[in-house]
N, C-alpha and C positions, 0 to 999 in steps of 0.2 A: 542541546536544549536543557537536558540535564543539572549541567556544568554553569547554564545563565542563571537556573535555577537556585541552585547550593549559594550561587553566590551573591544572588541578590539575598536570600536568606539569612544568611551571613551577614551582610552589613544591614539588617533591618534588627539582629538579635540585640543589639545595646538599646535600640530604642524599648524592644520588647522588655527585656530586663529591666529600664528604666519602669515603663509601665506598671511591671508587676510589682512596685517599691509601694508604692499605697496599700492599706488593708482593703478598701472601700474596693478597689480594683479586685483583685485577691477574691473577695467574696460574693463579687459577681463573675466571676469568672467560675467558681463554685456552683450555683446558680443554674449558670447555661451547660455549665457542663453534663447533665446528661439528659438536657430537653431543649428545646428552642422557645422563648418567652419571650411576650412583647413587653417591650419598655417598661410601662407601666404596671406591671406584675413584678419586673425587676427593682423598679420605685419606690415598691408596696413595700418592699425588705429593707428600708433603709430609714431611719431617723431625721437624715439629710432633705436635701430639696430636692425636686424633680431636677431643677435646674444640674445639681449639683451631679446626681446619679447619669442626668445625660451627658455631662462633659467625662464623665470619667468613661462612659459608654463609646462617646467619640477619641481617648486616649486610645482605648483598649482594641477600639478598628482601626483606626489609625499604625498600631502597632501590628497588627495583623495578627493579632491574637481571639478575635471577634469579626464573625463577620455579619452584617447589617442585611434581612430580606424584607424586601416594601411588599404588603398583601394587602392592595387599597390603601385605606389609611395606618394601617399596622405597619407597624418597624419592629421584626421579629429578630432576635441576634441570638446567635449559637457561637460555639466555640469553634478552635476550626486548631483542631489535631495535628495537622502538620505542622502550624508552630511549635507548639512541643518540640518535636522532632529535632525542631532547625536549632531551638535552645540547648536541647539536652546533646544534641550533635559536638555545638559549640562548645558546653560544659566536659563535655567528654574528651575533646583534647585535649585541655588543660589536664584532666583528672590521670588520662592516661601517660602524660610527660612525666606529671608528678608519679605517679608510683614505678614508673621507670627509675627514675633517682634516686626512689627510696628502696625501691629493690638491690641497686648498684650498691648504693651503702650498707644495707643489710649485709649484702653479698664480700664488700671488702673487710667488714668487721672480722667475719667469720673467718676468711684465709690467714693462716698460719705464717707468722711475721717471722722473717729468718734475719736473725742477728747474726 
């Protein structure tokens, strides 16, 4: 269950990365991050049009980086942690390969060349 998990995670992270390419995104994500606000409170912070703020509201659930709660007529959205996770998871491969090769190199500079 785990393993369906990581991996659906996993191919959902490009779209999330994609997502997070906007500022407008970016700072509502800012926002929900450490309270749950309805739409329209999220709206309130932007210059933009309500229109505007809801579509990037629909990228950002869509991405699974936000998730949407109905309270009546309220649309509450918070952030939702485990994304992160599943991003910085993904980033952390990459980062970890890379400092394996740059250690390797570090490492053959330093050995003492026999001519």
């Amino acid at each position: 269950m785990a393993r369906g998990r990581a991996q659906k995670a996993a191919s959902q992270v490009p779209e999330m990365m994609k997502a997070l390419g906007d500022p407008q995104r970016v700072a509502i994500l800012r926002l929900v991050h450490s309270a749950e606000l309805p739409a329209g409170e999220i709206a309130s912070h932007f210059k933009t049009t309500r229109q505007a703020v809801s579509q990037n509201l629909k990228v950002l659930t869509n991405a699974g980086l936000i998730e949407l709660r109905q309270v009546g007529t309220r649309r509450l959205y918070r952030i939702r942690p485990e994304a992160f996770e599943d991003i910085r998871s993904f980033l952390e491969a990459f980062w970890d390969n890379r400092l394996t090769v740059l250690k390797g190199e570090i490492e053959s500079r330093r050995r003492p060349r026999h001519e």
